[in-house]
VEXSETOR-234795 format. One record per residue (C-alpha): residue number from 1; x, y, z. Coordinates in steps of 0.25 Angstrom, whole numbers, plus 5000, padded with zeros to 4 digits. Layout:
! VEXSETOR-234795
n;x;y;z
NUM;X;Y;Z
...
//
This chain:
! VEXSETOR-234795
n;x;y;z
1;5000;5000;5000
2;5005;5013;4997
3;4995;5024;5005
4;4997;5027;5019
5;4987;5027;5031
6;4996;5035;5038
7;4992;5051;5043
8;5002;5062;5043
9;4999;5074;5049
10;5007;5086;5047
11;5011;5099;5055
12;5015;5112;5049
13;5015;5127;5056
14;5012;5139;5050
15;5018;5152;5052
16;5009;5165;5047
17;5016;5178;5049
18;5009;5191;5049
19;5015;5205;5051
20;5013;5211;5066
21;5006;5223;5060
22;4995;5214;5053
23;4994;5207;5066
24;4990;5217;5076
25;4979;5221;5067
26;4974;5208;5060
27;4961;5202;5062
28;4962;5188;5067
29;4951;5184;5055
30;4961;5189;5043
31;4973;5182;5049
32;4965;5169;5050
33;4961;5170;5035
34;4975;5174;5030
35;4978;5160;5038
36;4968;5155;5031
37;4974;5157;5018
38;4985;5147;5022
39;4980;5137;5032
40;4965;5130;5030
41;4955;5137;5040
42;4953;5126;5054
43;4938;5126;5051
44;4944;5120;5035
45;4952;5111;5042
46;4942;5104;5051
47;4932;5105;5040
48;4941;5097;5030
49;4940;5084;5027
50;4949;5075;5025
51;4946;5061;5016
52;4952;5049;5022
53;4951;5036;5016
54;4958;5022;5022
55;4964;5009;5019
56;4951;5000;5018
57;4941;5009;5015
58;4931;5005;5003
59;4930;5011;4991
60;4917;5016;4996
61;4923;5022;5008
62;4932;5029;4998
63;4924;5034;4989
64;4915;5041;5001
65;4927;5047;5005
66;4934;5052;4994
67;4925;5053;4984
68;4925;5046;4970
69;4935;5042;4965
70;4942;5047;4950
71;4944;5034;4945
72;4943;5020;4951
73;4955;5010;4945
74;4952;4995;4947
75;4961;4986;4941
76;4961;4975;4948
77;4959;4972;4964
78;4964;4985;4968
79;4954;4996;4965
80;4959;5012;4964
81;4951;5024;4968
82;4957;5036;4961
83;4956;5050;4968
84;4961;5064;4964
85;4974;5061;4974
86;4974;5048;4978
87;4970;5033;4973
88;4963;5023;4982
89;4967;5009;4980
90;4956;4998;4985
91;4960;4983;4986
92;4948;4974;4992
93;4938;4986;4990
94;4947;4994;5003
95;4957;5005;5002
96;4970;4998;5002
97;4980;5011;4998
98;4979;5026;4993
99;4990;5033;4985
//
């Protein structure tokens, strides 16, 4: 199998600089939009969802979660879901990899 059940997470910090002057007189609203700009808004965040399939989920399972697939390939005992940026390969009607 080549896909990965495996999570990462990752951790970055982000430094925004502004000039004292515009500080002293800036409206807490207008600096949180000009963050904005750059970082996705908490209320985005917590809204977003995020698809996740797993090993051994059913074609149907898949489908209800991703969507249709572009093209299905079937050659043979292995079945393969083609998406925009992945494939899902299916052996005994279960998810068995993802590349």
């Amino acid at each position: 199998m080549h896909g990965s059940t495996r999570q990462v997470r990752y951790m970055a910090t982000l430094r925004f600089e502004f000039p004292s002057r515009d500080l002293a007189s800036a409206d807490p609203a207008s600096i949180e939009k000009t963050i904005e700009t750059i970082v996705l808004p908490q209320s985005e965040v917590a809204a977003a969802s995020t698809k996740t399939i797993s090993l051994g989920q059913t074609p149907e399972q898949v489908k209800a979660i991703l969507g249709e697939p572009e093209k299905i390939v079937n050659p043979g005992p292995k079945i393969t879901y083609i998406y925009k940026d992945m494939k899902v390969i299916f052996q005994d009607s279960k998810v068995a990899d993802v590349q």
